[in-house]
Residue, then its C-alpha position, 0 to 999 in steps of 0.5 A: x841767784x845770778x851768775x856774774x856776767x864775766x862767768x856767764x861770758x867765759x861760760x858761753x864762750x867755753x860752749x862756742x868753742x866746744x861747738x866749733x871744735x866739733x863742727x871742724x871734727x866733723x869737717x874732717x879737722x882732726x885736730x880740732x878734736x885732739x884740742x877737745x881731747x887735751x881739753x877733757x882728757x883729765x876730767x873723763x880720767x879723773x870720773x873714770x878713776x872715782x868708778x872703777x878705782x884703778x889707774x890703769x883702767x881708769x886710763x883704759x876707760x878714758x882712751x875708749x870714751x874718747x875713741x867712742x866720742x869721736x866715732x859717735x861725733x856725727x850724732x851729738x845735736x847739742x841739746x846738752x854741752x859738749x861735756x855733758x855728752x862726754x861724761x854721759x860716753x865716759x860713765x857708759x865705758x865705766x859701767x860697761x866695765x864694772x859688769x865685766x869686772x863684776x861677771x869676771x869676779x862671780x866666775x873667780x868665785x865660782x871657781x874659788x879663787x882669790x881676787x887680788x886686793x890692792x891697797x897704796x899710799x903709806x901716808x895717813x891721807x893717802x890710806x884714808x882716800x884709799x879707805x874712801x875709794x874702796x868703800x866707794x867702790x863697794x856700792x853699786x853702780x847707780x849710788x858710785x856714779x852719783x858720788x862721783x858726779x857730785x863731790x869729786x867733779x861738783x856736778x850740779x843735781x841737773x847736771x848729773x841728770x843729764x849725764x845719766x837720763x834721770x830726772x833731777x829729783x831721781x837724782x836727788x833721790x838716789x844721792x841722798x840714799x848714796x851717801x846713806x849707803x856710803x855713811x853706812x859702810x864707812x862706819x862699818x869699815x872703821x869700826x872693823x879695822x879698830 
């Protein structure tokens, strides 16, 4: 299937852009990157948030990617876009976090404590995102990324590919067997609060 010509121009033409904001970044135009940042913020946020499942650190997450990013700036060649490296720096500080909080949590154990269980939203739509994040948030690492990649950021197969180093059929692979694994527990979940 062709892409439309005007998609294909406004695509490019996003690229460019990008690539120009990162050459002037990289001259020393600080600027340029606080446009790079408005830009993209609410894209890593919203990753961040599908993730780790928390605002606050989700927020967190987005302001070290983005502090990475503009460390790192220097070593990102454009064999990908701009965003794609960016999401890849995004799901690094997420999975990074995701180990800690998991360490944190088997020492909580170790020690007998409770964790803080945190639910929001009184409407029925919100109890059901919350009852979707949650069970996002129980699968691993691996199948989280996917899903959020795929269905909350509509990532194609290769794009997710880059953003991870995988494959694309890997990525079909795990995707397949993450919303296996997601059917799985939503249903189990369901029929435990019914």
């Amino acid at each position: 299937m062709a892409i439309p010509t005007e998609t294909t121009a406004w695509v490019t033409g996003a690229l460019d852009h990008d690539s120009a904001l990162v050459a002037r970044t990289c001259a020393g135009e600080r600027a340029a990157f606080e446009q790079l940042f408005a830009r993209y913020q609410n894209r890593i946020y919203r990753l961040a948030l599908g993730l780790l499942g928390d605002a606050e650190e989700a927020q967190d997450a987005t302001q070290d990617a983005f502090v990475r990013a503009y460390r790192q700036l220097r070593s990102f060649r454009g064999d990908s876009a701009f965003l794609t490296w960016l999401y890849r720096i995004g799901v690094n500080q997420c999975l990074t976090r995701l180990r800690k909080r998991r360490r944190q949590a088997e020492a909580m154990l170790d020690l007998g404590k409770d964790l803080p269980v945190t639910t929001d939203g009184v409407a029925e739509r919100a109890v059901e995102v919350q009852r979707v994040r949650e069970v996002v948030n129980q699968l691993s690492a691996a199948y989280r990324v996917v899903l959020v990649l795929r269905f909350w950021h509509e990532l194609s197969l290769q794009e997710i590919a880059d953003v991870t180093g995988a494959t694309a059929p890997q990525i079909k692979m795990r995707l397949h067997r993450a919303r296996k694994a997601f059917a799985r527990r939503y249903l189990a979940d369901t029929g435990s609060r019914a």
